[in-house]
VOFILUM-661570 format. One record per residue: x, y, z of N, C-alpha, C in turn. Coordinates in pm, whole numbers, plus 50000, padded with zeros to 5 digits. Layout:
N
R  n_px  n_py  n_pz ca_px ca_py ca_pz  c_px  c_py  c_pz
R     X     Y     Z     X     Y     Z     X     Y     Z
...
END
This chain:
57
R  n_px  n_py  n_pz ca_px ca_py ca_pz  c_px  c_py  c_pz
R 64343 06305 03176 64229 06220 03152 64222 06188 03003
R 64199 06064 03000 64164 06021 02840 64010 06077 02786
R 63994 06060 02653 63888 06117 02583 63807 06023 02667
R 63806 05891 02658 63707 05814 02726 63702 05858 02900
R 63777 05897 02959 63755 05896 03131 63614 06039 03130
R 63712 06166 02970 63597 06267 03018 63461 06201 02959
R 63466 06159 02876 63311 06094 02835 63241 06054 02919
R 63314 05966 02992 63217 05886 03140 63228 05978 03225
R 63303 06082 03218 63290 06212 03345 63153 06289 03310
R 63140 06331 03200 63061 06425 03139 62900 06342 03143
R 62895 06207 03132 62793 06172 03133 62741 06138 03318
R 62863 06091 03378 62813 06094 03532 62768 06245 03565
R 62848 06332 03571 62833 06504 03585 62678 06543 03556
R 62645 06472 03421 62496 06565 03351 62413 06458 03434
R 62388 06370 03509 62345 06253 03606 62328 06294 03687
R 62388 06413 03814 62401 06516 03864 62520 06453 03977
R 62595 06380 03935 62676 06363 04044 62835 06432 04053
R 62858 06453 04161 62968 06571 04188 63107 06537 04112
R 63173 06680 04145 63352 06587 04065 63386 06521 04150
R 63384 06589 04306 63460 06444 04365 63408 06312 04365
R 63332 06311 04359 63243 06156 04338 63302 06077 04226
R 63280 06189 04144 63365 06154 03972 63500 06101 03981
R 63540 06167 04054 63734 06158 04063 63725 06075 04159
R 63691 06033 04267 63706 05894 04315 63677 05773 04262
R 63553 05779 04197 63543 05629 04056 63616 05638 03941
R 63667 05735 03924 63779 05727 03795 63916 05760 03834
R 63943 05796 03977 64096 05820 03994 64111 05892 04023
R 64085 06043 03982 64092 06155 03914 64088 06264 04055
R 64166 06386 04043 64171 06481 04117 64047 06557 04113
R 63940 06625 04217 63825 06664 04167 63868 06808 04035
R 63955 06816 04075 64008 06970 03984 64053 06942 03857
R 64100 06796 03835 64113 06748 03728 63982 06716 03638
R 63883 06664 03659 63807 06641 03686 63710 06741 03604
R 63708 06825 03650 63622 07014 03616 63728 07036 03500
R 63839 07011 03522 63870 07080 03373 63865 06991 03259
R 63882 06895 03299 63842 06831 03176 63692 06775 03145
R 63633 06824 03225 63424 06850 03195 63492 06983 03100
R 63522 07087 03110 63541 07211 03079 63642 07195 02947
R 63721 07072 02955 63760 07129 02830 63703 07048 02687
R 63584 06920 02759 63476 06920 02648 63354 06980 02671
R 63371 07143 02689 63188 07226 02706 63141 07194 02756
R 63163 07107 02893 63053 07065 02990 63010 07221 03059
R 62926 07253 03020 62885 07378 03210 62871 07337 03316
R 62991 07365 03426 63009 07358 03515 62893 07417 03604
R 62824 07329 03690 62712 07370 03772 62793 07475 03892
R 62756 07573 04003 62745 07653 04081 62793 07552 04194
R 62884 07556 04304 62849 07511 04373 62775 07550 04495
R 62671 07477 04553 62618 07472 04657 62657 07606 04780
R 62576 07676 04845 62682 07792 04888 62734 07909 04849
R 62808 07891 04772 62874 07980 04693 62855 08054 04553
R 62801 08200 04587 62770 08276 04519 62882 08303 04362
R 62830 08330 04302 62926 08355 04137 63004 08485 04163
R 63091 08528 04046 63148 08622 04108 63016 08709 03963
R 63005 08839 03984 62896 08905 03901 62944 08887 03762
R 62859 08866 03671 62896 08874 03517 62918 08711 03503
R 62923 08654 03600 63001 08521 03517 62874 08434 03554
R 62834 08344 03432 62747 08250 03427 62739 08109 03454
END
């Protein structure tokens, strides 16, 4: 992903809309997607369901 795809990722994401949502309007693999929210400091929300593993925020 380019600096610009995570920009428009990071700003759809804080909008509250999902990666795959994300990665289908930009292309993008949803896993691609999360890491590159993650590798500009986005916090990755919880998903739905699925408990954390303990310690991790």
């Amino acid at each position: 992903m380019s600096e610009a795809d995570i920009l428009t990722a990071a700003a759809l994401y804080r909008e509250g809309r999902s990666a795959v949502i994300i990665g289908r309007r930009l292309g993008f693999d949803p896993q691609t997607v999360l890491d590159g929210l993650r590798s500009a400091g986005v916090a990755i929300r919880a998903r739905p369901g699925f408990a954390r593993a303990k310690g991790q925020a």
